[in-house]
Residue frames as a rotation matrix with the C-alpha (Angstrom) as fourth column:
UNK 1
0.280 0.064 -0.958 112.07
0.955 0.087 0.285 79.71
0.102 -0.994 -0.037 99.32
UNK 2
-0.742 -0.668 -0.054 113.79
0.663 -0.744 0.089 82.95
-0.100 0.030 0.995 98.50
UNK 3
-0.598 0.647 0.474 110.99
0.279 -0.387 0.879 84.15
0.752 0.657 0.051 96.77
UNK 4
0.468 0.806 -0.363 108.34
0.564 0.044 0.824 83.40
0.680 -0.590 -0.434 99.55
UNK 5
-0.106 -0.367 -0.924 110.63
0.991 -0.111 -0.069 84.71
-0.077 -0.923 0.376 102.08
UNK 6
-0.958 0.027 -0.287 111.16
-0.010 -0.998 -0.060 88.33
-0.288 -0.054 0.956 100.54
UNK 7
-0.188 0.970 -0.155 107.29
0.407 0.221 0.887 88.04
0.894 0.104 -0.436 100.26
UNK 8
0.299 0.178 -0.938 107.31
0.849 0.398 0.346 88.05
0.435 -0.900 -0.032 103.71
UNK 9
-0.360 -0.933 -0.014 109.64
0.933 -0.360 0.019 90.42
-0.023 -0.007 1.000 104.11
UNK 10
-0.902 0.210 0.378 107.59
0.166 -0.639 0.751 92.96
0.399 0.740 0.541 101.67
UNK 11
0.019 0.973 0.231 104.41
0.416 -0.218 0.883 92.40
0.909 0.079 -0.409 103.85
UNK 12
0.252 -0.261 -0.932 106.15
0.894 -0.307 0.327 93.11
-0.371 -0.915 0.156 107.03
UNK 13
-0.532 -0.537 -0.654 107.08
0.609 -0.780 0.146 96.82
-0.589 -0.321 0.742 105.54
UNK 14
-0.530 0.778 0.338 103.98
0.434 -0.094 0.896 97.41
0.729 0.622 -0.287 104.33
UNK 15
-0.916 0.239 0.321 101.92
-0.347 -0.875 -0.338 100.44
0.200 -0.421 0.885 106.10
UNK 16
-0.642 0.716 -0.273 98.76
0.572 0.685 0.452 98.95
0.511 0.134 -0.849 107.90
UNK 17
-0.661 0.114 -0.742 97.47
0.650 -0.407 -0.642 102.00
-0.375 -0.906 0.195 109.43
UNK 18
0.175 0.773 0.610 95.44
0.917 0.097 -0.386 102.85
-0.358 0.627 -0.692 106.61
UNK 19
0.939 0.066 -0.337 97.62
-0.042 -0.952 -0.304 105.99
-0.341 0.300 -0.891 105.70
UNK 20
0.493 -0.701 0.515 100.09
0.858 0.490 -0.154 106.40
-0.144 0.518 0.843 103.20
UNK 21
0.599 -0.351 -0.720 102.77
-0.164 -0.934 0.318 109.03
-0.784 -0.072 -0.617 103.27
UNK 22
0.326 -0.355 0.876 104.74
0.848 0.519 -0.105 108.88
-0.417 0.778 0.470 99.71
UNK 23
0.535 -0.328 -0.779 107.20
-0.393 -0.912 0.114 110.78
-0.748 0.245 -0.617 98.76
UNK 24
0.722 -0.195 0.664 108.80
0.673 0.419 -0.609 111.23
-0.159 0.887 0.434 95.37
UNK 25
0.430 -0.568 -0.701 111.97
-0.170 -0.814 0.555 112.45
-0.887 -0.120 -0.447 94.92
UNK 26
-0.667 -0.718 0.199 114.03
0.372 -0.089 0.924 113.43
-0.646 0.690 0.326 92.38
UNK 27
0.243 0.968 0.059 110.86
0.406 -0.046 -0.913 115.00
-0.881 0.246 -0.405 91.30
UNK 28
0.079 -0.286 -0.955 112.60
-0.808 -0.579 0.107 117.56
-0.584 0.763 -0.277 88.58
UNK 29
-0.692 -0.716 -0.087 114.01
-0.584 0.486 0.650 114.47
-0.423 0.501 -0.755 86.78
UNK 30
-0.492 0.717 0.494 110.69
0.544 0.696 -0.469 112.15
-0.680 0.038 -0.732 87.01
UNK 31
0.270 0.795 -0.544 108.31
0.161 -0.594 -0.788 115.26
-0.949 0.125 -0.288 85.47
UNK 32
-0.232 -0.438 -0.868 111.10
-0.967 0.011 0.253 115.61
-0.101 0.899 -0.426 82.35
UNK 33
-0.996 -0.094 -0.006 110.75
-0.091 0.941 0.325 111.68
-0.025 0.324 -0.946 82.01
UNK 34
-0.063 0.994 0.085 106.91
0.432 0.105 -0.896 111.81
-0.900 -0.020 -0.436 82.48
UNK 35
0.112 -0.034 -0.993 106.85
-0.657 -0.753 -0.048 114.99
-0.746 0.657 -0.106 79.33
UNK 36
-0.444 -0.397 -0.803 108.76
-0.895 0.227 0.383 112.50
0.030 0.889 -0.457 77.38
UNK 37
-0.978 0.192 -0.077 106.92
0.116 0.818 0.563 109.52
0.171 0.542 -0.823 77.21
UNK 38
-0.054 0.954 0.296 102.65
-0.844 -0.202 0.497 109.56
0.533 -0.223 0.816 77.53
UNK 39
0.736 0.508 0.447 100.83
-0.618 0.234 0.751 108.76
0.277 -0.829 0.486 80.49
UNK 40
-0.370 -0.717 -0.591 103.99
0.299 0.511 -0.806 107.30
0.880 -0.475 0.025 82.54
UNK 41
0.765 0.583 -0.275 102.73
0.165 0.236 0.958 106.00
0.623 -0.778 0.085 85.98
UNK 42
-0.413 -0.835 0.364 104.43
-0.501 -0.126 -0.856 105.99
0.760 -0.536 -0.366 89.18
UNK 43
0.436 0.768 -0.469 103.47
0.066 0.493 0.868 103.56
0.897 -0.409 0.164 91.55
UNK 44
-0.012 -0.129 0.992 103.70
-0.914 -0.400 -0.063 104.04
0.405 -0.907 -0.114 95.51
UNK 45
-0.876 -0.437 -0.203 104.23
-0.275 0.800 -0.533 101.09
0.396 -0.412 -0.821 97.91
UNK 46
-0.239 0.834 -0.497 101.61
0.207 0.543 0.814 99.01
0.949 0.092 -0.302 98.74
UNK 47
-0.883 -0.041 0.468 99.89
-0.448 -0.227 -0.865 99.45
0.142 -0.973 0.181 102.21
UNK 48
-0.693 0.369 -0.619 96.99
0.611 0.757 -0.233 98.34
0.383 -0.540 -0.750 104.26
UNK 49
0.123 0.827 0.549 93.65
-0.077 -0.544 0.836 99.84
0.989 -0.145 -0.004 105.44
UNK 50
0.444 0.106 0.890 94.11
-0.864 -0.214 0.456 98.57
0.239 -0.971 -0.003 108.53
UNK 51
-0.872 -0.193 0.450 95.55
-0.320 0.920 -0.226 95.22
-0.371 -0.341 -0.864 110.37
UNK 52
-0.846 0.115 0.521 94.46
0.303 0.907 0.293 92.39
-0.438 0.406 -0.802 108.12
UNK 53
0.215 0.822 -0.528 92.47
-0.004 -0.540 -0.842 94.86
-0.977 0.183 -0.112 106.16
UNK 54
0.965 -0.016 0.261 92.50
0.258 -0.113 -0.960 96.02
0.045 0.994 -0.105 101.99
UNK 55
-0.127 -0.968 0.217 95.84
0.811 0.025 0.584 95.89
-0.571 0.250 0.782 100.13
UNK 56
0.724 0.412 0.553 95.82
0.590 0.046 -0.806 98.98
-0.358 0.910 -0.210 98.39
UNK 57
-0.381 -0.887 -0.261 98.60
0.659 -0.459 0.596 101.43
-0.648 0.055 0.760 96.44
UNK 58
0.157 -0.023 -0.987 98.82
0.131 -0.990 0.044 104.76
-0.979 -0.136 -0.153 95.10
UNK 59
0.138 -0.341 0.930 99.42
0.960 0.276 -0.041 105.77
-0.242 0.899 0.366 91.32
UNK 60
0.193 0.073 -0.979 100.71
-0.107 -0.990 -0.095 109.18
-0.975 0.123 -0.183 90.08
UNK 61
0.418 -0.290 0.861 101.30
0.907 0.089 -0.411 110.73
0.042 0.953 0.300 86.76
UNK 62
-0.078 -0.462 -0.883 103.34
0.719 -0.640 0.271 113.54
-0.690 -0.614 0.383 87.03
UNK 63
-0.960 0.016 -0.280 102.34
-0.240 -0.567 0.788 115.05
-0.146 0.824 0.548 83.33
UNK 64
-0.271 0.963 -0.006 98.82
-0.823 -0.235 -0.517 114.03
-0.499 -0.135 0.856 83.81
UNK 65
-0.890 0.180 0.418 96.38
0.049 0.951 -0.306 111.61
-0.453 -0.252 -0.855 83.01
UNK 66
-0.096 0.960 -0.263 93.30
0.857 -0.055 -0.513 112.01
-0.507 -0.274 -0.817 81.19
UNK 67
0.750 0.426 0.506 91.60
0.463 -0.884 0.057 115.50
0.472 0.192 -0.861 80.80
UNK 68
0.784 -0.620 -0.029 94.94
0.237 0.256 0.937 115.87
-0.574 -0.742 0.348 82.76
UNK 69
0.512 -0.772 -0.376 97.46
0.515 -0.074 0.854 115.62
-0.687 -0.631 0.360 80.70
UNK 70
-0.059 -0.128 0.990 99.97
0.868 -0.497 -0.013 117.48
0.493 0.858 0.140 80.18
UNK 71
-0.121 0.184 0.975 98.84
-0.128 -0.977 0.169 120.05
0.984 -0.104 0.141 82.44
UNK 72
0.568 0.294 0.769 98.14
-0.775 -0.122 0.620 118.39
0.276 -0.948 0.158 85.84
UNK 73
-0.798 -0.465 0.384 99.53
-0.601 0.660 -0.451 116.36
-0.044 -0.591 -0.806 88.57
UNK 74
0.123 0.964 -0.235 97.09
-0.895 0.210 0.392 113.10
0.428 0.162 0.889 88.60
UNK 75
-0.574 -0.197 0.795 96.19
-0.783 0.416 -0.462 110.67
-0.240 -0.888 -0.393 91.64
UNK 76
0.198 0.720 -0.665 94.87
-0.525 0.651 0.549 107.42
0.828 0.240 0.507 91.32
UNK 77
-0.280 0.139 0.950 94.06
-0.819 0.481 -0.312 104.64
-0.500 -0.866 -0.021 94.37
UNK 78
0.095 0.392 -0.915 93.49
-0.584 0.766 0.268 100.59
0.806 0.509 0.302 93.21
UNK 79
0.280 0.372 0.885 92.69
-0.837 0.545 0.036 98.18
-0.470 -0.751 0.464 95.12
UNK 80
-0.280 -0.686 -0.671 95.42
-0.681 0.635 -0.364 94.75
0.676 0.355 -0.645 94.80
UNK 81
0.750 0.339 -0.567 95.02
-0.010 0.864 0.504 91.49
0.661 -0.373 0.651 95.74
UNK 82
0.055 -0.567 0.822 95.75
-0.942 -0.303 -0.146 91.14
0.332 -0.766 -0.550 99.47
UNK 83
-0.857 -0.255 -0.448 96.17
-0.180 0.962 -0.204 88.34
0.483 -0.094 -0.871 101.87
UNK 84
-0.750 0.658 -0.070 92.47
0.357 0.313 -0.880 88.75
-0.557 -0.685 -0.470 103.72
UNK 85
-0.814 0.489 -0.314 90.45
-0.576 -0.604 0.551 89.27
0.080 0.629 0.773 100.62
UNK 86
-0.457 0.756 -0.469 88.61
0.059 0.552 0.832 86.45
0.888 0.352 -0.296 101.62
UNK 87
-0.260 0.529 -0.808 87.84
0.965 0.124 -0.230 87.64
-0.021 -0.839 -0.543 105.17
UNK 88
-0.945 -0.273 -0.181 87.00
0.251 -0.958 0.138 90.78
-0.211 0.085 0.974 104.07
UNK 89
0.206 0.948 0.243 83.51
0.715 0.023 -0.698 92.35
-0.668 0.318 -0.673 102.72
UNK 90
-0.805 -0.564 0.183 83.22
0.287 -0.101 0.953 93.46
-0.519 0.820 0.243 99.22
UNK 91
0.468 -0.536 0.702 83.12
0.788 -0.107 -0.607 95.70
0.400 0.837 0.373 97.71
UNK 92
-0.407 -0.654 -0.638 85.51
0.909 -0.222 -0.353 97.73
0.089 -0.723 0.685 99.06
UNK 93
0.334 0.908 0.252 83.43
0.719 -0.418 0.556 101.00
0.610 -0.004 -0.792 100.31
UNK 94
0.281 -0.253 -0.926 85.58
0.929 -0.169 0.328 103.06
-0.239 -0.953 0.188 102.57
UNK 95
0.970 -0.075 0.230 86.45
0.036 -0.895 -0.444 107.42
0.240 0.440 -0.866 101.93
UNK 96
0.311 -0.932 0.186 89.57
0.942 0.328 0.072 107.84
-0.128 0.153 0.980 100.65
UNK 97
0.955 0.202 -0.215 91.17
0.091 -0.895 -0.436 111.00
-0.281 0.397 -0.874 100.70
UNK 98
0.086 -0.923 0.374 94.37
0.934 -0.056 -0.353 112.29
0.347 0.380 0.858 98.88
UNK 99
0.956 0.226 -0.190 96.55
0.261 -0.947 0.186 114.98
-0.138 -0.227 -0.964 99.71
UNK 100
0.532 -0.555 0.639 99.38
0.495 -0.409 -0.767 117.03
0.687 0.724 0.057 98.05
UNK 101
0.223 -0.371 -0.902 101.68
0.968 -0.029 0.251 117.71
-0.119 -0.928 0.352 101.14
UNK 102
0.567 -0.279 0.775 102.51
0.120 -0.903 -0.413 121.50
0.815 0.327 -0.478 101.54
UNK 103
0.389 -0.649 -0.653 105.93
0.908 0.391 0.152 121.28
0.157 -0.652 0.742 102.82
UNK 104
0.173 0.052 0.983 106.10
-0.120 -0.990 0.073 125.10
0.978 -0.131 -0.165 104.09
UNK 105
-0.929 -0.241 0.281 107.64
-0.201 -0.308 -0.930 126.12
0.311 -0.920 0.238 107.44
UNK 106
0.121 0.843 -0.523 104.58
0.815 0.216 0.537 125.33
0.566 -0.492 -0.662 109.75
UNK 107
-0.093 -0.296 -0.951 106.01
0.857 -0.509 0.075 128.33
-0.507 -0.808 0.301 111.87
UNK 108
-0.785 -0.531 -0.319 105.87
0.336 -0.798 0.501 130.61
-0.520 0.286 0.805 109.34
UNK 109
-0.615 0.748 -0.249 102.61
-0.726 -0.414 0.548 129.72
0.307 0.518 0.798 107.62
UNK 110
0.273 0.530 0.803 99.61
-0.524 0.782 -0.338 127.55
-0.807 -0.328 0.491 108.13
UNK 111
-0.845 -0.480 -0.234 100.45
-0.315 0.095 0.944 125.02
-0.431 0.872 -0.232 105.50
UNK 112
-0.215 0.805 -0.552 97.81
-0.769 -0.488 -0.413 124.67
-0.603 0.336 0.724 102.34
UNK 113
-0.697 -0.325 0.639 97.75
-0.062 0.915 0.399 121.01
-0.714 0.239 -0.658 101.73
UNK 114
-0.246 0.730 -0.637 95.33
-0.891 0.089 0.446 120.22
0.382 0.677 0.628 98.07
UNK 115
-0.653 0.534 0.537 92.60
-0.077 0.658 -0.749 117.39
-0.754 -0.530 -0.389 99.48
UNK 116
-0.287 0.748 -0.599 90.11
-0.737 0.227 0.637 115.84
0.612 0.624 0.486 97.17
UNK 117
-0.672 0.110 0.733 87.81
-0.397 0.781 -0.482 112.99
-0.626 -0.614 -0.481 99.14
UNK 118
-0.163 0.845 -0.510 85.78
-0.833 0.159 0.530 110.77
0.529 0.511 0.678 97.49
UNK 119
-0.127 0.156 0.980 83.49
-0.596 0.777 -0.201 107.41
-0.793 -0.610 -0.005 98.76
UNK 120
-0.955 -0.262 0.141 83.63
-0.101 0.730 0.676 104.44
-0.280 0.631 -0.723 96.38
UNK 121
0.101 0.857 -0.504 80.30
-0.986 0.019 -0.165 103.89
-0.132 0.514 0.847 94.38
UNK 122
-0.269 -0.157 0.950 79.85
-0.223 0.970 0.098 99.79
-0.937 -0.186 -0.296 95.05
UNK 123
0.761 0.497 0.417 78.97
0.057 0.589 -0.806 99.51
-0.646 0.637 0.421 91.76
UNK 124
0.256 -0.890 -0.378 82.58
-0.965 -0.260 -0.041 100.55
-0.062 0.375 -0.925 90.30
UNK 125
0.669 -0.462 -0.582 84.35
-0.076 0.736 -0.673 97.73
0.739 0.495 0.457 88.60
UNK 126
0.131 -0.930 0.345 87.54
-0.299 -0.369 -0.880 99.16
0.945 0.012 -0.326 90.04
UNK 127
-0.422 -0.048 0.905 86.25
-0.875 -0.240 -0.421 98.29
0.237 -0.970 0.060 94.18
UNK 128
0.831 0.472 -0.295 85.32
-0.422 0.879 0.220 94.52
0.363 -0.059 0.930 93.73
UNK 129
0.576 -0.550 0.605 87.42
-0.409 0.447 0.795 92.03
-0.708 -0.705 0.033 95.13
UNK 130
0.166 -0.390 -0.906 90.44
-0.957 -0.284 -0.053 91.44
-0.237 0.876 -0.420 93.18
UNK 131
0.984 0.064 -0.165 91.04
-0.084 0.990 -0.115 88.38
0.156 0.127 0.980 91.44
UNK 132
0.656 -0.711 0.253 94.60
0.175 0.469 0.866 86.62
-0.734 -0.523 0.432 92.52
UNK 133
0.246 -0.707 0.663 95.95
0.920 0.385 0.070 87.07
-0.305 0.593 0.745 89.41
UNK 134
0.803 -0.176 0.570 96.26
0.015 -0.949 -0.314 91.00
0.596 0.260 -0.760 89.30
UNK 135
-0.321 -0.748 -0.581 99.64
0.916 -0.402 0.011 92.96
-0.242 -0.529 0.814 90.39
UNK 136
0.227 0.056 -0.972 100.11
0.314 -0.949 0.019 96.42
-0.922 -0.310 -0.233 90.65
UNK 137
-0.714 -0.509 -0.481 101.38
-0.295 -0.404 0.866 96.75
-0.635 0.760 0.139 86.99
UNK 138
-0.585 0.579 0.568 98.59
0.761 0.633 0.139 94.97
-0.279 0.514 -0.811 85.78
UNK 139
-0.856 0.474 0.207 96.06
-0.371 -0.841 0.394 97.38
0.361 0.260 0.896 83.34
UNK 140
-0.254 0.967 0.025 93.02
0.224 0.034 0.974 95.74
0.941 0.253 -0.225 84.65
UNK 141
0.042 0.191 -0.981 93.70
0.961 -0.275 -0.013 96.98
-0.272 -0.942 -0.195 88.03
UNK 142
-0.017 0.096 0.995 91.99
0.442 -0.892 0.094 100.00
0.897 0.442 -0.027 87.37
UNK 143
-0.816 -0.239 -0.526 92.51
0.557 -0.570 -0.605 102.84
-0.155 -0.786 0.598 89.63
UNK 144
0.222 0.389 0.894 90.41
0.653 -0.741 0.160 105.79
0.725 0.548 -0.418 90.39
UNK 145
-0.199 -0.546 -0.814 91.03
0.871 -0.479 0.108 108.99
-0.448 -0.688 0.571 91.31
UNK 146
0.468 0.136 -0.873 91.70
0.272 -0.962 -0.004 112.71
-0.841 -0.236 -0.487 90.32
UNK 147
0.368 -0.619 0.693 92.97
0.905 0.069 -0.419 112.98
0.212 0.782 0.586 86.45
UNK 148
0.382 -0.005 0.924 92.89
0.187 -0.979 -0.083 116.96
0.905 0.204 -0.373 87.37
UNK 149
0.367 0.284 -0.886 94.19
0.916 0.059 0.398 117.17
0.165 -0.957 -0.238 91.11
UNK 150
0.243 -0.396 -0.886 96.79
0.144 -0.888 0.436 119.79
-0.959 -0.233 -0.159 90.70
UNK 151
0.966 0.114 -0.231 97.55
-0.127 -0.568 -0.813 122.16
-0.224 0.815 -0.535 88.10
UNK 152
0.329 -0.937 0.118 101.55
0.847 0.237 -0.475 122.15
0.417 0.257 0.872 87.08
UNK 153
-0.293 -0.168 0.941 101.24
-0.043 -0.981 -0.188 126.40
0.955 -0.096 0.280 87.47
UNK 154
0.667 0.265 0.696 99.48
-0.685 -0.148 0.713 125.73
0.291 -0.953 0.083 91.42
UNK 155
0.754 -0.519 -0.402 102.26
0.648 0.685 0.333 122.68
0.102 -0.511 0.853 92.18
UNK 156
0.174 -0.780 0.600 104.81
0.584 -0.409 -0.701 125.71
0.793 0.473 0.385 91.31
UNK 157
0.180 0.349 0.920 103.15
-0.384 -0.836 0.392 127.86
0.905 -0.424 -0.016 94.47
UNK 158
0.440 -0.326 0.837 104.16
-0.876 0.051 0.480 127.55
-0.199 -0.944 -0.264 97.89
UNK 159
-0.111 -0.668 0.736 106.02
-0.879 0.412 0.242 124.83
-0.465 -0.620 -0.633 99.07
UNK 160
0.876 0.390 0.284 104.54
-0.343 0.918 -0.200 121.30
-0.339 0.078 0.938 97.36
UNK 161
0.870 -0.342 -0.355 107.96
0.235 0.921 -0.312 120.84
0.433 0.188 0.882 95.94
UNK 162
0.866 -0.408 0.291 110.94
-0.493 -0.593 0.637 121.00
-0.087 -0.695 -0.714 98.28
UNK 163
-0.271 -0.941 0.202 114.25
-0.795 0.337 0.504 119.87
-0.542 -0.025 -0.840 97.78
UNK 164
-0.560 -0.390 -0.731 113.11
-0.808 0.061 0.586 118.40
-0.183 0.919 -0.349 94.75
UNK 165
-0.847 0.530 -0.043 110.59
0.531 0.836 -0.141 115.88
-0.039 -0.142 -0.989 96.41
UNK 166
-0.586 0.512 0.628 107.24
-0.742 -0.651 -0.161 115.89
0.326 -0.560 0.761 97.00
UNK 167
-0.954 0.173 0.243 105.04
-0.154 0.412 -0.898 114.19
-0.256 -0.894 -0.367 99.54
UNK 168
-0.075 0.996 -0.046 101.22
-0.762 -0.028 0.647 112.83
0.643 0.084 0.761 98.20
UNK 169
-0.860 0.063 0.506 99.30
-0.418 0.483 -0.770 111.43
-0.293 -0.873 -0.389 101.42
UNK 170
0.125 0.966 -0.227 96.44
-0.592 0.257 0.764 108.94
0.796 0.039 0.604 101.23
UNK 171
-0.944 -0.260 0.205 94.61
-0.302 0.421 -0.855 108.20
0.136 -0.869 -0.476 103.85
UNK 172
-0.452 0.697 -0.557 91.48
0.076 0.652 0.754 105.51
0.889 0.299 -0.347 104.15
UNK 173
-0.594 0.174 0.786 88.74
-0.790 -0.309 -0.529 106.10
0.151 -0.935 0.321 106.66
UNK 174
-0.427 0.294 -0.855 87.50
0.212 0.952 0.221 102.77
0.879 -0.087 -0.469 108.53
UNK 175
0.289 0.611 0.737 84.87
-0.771 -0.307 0.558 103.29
0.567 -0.729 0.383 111.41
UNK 176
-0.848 -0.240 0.472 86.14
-0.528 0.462 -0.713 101.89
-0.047 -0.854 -0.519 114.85
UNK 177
-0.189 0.834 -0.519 83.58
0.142 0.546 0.826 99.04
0.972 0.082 -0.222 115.41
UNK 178
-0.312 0.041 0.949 82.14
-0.946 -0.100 -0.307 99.68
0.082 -0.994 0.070 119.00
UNK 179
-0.600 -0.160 -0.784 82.74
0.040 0.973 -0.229 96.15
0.799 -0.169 -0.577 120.78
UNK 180
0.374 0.601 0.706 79.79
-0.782 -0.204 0.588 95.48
0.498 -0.773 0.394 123.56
């Protein structure tokens, strides 16, 4: 009962607006712990495309990923079993974009957020409906994303890290049905 409840709990504080703001702090400390071990993940809180829409969550590496690492910041997006995968349509098909917050003064400069957008390719493995038995830690929930997004030397420039944090947004476009 405990269990199910903080379930409950966990889906009620869960972001359903199909944008994820995710910040990582203690960033200095995470990037030295990323260095030292290969490809260490970070995983972001789960969220929602929309009301009773796709469950998905964020992945970083902070030492890269890939052709990555080592040298870049790297973004991934998967796609977790939710509770309306079965009222849903599949494969999941919607443009996802990431973005590398540039936490500069807005008064002082325009800020220079890093954006990458891609649209899912329905034939990807990674955008089928998941089976029940994946979690977020699971390796066959494959992500994709950006092994290259940022450089380490361009995360160093203006603002992206501020008081030791920083701030990657994804955010999932879903077309407004028009209701006659």
């Amino acid at each position: 009962e405990i269990l199910e409840l903080r379930r409950d709990v966990e889906e009620l504080s869960v972001s359903s607006d199909g944008i994820l703001i995710w910040k990582i702090a203690d960033y200095a400390r995470k990037l030295q712990e990323a260095k030292a071990r290969s490809n260490y993940e970070f995983f972001s809180p789960p969220f929602y495309t929309h009301k009773y829409g796709y469950k998905l969550q964020v992945s970083a590496f902070l030492n890269g990923n890939g052709s990555g690492e080592s040298s870049h910041l790297s973004v991934y997006i998967r796609v977790l079993p939710g509770e309306y995968d079965n009222l849903l349509e599949w494969p999941f098909s919607y443009r996802v974009t990431f973005s590398l917050l540039d936490q500069s003064d807005p008064s002082l400069s325009k800020p220079q957020h890093i954006t990458e957008t891609f649209h899912p390719d329905p034939n990807w493995k990674n955008f089928q409906k998941p089976g029940a038995s994946r979690s977020s830690l699971d390796e066959s929930t494959l992500g994709f994303g950006y092994p290259k997004f940022i450089s380490h030397e361009d995360i160093k420039k203006r603002n992206y890290v501020r008081d030791n944090a920083i701030f990657i947004k994804a955010s999932v476009e879903i077309p407004q049905k028009i209701l006659a």
